[in-house]
C-alpha positions as CSV (number, residue, x, y, z in Angstrom):
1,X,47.2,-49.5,0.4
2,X,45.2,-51.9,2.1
3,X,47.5,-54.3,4.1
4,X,51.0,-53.0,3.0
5,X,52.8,-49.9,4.2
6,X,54.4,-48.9,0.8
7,X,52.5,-46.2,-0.5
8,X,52.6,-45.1,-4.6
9,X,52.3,-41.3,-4.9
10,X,51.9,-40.5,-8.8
11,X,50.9,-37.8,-10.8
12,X,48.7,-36.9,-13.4
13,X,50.6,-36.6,-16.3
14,X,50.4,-39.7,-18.8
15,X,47.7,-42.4,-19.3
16,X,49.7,-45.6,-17.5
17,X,50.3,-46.1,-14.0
18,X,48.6,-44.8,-10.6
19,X,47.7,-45.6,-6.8
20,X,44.5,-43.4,-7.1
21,X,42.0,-42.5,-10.6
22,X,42.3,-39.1,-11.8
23,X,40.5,-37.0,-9.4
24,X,41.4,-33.4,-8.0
25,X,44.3,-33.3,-5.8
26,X,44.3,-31.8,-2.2
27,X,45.7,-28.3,-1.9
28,X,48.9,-29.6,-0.3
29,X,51.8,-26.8,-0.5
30,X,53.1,-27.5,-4.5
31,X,55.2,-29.9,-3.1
32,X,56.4,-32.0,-6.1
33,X,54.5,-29.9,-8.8
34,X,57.5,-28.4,-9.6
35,X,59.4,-31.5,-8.8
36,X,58.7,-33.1,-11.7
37,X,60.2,-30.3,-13.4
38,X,57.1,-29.0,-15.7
39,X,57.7,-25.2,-15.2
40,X,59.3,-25.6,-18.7
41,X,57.0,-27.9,-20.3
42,X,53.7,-26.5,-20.7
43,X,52.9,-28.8,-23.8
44,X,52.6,-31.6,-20.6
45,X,49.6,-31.5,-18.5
46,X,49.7,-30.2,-15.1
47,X,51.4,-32.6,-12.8
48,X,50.8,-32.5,-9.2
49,X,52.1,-35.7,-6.7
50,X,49.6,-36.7,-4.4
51,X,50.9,-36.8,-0.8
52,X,49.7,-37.8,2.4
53,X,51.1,-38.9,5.7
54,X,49.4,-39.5,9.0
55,X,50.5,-36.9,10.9
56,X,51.7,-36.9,14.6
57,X,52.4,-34.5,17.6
58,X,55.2,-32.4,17.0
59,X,56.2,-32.7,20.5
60,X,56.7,-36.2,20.5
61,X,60.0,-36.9,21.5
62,X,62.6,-37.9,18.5
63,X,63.5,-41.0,19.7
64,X,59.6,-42.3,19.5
65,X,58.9,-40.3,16.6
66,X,57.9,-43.4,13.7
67,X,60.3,-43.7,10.5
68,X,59.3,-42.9,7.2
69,X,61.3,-44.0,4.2
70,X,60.8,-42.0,1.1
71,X,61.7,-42.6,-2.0
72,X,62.5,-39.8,-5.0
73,X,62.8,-41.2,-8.7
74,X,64.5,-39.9,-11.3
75,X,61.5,-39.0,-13.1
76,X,60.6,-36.9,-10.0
77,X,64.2,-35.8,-9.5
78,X,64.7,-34.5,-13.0
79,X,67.5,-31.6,-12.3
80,X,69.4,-30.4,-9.6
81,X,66.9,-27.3,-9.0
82,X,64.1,-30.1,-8.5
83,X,65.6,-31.0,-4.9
84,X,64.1,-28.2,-3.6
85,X,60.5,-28.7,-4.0
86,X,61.5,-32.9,-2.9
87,X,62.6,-31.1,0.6
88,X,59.6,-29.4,0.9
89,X,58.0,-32.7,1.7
90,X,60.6,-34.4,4.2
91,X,60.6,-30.6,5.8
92,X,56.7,-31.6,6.3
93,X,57.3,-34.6,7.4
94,X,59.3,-33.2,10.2
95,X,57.4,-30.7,11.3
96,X,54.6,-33.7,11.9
97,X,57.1,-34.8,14.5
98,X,58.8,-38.0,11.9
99,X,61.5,-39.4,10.9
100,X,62.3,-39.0,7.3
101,X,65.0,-41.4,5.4
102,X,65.4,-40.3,2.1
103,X,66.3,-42.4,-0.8
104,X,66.8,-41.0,-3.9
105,X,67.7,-42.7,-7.9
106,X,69.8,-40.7,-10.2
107,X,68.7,-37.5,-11.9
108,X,66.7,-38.8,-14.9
109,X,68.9,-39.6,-18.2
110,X,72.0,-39.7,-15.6
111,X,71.8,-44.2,-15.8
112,X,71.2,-44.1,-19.7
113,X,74.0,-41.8,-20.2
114,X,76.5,-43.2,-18.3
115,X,75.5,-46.4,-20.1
116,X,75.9,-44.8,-23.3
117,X,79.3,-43.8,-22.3
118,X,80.7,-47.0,-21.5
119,X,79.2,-48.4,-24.4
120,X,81.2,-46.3,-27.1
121,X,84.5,-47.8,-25.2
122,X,83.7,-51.6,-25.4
123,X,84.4,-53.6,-28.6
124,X,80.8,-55.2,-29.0
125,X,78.8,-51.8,-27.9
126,X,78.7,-52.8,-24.3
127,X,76.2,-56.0,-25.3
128,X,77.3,-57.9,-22.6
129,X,76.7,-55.3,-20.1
130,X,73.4,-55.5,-21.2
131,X,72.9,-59.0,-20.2
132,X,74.4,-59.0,-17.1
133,X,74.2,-62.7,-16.2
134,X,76.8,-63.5,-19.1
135,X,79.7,-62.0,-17.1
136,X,78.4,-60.7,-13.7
137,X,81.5,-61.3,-12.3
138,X,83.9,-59.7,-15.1
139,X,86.4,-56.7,-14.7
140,X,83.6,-54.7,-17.3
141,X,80.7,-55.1,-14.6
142,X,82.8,-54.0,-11.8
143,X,83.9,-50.7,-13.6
144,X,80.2,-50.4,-15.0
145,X,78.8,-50.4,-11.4
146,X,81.2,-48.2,-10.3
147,X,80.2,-46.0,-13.5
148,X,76.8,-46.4,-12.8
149,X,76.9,-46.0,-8.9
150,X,77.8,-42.6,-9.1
151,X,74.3,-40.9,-10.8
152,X,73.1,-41.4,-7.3
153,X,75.8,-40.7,-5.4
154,X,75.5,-37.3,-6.7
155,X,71.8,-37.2,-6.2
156,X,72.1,-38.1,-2.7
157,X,75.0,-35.3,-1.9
158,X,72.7,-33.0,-3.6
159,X,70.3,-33.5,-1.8
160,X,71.8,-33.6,1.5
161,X,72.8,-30.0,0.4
162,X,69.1,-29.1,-0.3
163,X,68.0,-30.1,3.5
164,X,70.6,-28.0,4.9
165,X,70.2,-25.3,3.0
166,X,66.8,-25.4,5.0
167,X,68.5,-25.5,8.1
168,X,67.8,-29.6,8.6
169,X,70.2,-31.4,9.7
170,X,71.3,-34.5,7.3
171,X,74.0,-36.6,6.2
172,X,74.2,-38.4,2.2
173,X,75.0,-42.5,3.1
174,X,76.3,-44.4,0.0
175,X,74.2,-47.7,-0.1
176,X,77.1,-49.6,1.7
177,X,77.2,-46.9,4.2
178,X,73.4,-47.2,4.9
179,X,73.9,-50.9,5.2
180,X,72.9,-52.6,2.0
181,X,74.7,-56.1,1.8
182,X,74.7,-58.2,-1.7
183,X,75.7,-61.0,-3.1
184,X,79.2,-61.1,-4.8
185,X,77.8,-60.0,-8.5
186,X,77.8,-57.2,-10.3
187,X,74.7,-55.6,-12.4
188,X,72.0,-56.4,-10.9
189,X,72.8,-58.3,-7.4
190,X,70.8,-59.5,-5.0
191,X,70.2,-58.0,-1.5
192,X,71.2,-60.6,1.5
193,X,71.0,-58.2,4.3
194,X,70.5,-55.1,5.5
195,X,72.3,-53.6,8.7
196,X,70.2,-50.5,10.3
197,X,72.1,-49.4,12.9
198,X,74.1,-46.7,10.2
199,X,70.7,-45.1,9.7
200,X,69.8,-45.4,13.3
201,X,72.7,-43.9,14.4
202,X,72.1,-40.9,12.2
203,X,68.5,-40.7,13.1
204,X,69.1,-40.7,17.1
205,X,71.7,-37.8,16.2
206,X,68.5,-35.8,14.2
207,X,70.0,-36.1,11.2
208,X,68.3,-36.7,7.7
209,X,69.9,-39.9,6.0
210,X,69.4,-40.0,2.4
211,X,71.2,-42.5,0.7
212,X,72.2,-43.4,-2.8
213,X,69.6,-46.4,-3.8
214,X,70.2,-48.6,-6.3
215,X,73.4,-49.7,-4.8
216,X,75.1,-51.9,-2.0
217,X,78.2,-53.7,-1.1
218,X,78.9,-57.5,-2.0
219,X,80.1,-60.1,0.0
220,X,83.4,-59.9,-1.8
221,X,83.8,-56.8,-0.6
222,X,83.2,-54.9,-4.1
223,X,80.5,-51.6,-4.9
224,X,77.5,-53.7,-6.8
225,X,74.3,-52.3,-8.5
226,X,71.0,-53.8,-7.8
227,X,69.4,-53.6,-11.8
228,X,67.0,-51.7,-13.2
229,X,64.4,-50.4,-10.5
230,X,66.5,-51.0,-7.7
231,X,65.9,-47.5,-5.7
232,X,62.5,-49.3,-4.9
233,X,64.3,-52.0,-3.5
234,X,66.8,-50.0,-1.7
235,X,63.9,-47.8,-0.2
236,X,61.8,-51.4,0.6
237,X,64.6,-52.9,2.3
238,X,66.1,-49.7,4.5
239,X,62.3,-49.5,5.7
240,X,61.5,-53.4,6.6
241,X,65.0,-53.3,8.1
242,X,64.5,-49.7,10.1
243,X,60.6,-51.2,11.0
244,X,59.5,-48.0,9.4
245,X,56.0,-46.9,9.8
246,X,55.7,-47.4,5.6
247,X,57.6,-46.7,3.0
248,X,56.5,-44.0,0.3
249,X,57.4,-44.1,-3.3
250,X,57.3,-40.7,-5.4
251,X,56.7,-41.2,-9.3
252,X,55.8,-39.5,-12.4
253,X,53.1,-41.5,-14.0
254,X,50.0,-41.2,-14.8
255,X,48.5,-43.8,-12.3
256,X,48.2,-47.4,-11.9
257,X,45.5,-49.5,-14.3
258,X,44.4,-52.7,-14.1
259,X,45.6,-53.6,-17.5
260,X,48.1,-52.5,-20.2
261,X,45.4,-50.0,-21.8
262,X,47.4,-51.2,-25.5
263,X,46.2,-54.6,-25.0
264,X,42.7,-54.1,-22.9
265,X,41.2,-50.8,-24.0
266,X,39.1,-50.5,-21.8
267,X,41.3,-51.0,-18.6
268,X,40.5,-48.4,-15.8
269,X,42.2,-46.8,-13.0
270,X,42.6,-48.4,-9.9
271,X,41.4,-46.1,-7.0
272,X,43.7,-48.0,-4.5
273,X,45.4,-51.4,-5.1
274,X,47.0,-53.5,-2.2
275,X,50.3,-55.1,-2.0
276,X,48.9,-58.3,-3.5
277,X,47.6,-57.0,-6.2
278,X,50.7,-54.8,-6.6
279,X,52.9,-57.6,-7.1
280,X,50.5,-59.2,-9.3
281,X,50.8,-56.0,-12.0
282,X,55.0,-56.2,-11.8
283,X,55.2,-59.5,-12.3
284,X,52.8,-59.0,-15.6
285,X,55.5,-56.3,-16.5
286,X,54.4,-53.2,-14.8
287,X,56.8,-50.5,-14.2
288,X,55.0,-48.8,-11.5
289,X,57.2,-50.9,-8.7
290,X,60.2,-53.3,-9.3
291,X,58.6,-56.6,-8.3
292,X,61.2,-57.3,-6.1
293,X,60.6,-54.6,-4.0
294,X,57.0,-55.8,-3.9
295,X,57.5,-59.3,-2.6
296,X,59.8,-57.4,-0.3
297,X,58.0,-55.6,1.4
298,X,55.1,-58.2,1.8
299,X,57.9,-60.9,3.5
300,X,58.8,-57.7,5.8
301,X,55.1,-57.4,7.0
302,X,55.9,-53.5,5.6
């Protein structure tokens, strides 16, 4: 993207949401193909994740080797067995001489489930958890976050386990661990500040971080969840804080368009879109980014 160091790799599945228009993919190792999990869905196109990097001299030295933040959604990350095709990229990555951070979301259904959980054992159906700014503070929302913290806890310790499986070295961070600093709310808090030295530590060790996005610590001391979408702001945030290279965002959609095709039939495919014009499409309710990861990463010059 022209201008903003958060790259959008999607896929090819469904008419709605990519960096690039539909156009043959690269023969890249199968990288994500399998990621997405379609070995057992052959009513479902094809889907292959674009992915590119610029690559550098293996020999550089890892302490000048540039930073790379990538981030693996649940729609990506749909099973445990996925992880391994996810690795196959940050493996890549490090045999092009950088230095991967890995932030990952829950498996996908993990966030709706545990919702659904916690809903059956509240009086009104869990309504208020719904509407988070009604009680962001109450005992509920703290044991929700907690609840809802640990899809990708899980994801992040699985993976962590994939990478050394391969024989890379790399350590799961919780988003408090990695540095990620809130305000005292629960549910969807806000991020005040981020502390890198966690991640650079484990970096200048040669270790893999991959931490548990969508979370962070508040001021008051508490675990707190950073709403819907917030792996995108986790990844955003660790990479304007680390002064990654960019910051690269691994989806299953079908590609970004310039319009809600419902609404404008005729809307097309964009073949790139900058950071502008990416904020522009989730603040008119696109789900490609969370907006707030957007604006983030144009304030951090990412």
């Amino acid at each position: 993207m022209a201008g903003c160091g958060v790259r959008v790799h999607t896929t090819r599945g469904s008419r709605g949401a990519t960096a690039r228009r539909r156009e043959r993919t690269p023969p890249l190792t199968a990288s994500l193909a399998a990621a997405v999990g379609e070995r057992d869905r052959p009513s479902r196109r094809q889907v292959v994740v674009r992915y590119r990097f610029s690559p550098m001299p293996p020999s550089r030295p890892p302490s000048l080797a540039r930073i790379v933040v990538d981030k693996f959604g649940g729609s990506v990350l749909r099973r445990p067995e996925d992880i391994a095709a996810a690795v196959q990229v940050v493996a890549e990555q490090r045999r092009a001489g950088l230095q991967p951070v890995v932030v990952v979301s829950a498996f996908e259904g993990v966030t709706d489930t545990i919702l659904s959980s916690a809903s059956v054992l509240l009086p009104d159906g869990g309504q208020a958890l719904r509407e988070p700014r009604q009680a962001p503070d109450s005992p509920l929302a703290r044991e929700t976050d907690r609840a809802l913290a640990t899809g990708e806890a899980l994801s992040a310790a699985l993976f962590a386990l994939g990478l050394q499986a391969r024989g890379i070295a790399a350590r799961s961070f919780s988003g408090a661990e990695a540095g990620i600093r809130t305000a005292a709310a629960h549910l969807g808090a806000e991020v005040r500040r981020v502390y890198s030295r966690p991640l650079r530590t484990a970096l200048a060790e040669e270790l893999v971080p991959v931490v548990a996005g969508f979370q962070g610590i508040g001021s008051h001391g508490e675990l707190t969840t950073l709403g819907r979408g917030g792996t995108d702001l986790s990844a955003v945030v660790l990479a304007v804080a680390l002064r990654a290279d960019r910051c690269e965002l691994f989806k299953d959609t079908g590609g970004v368009m310039e319009a809600d095709p419902h609404l404008v039939p005729a809307a097309r495919f964009l073949r790139a879109v900058d950071a502008l014009q990416l904020e522009l499409l989730a603040e008119l309710g696109s789900e490609v980014v969370h907006p707030v990861a957007v604006r983030r990463a144009r304030r951090g010059k990412l």
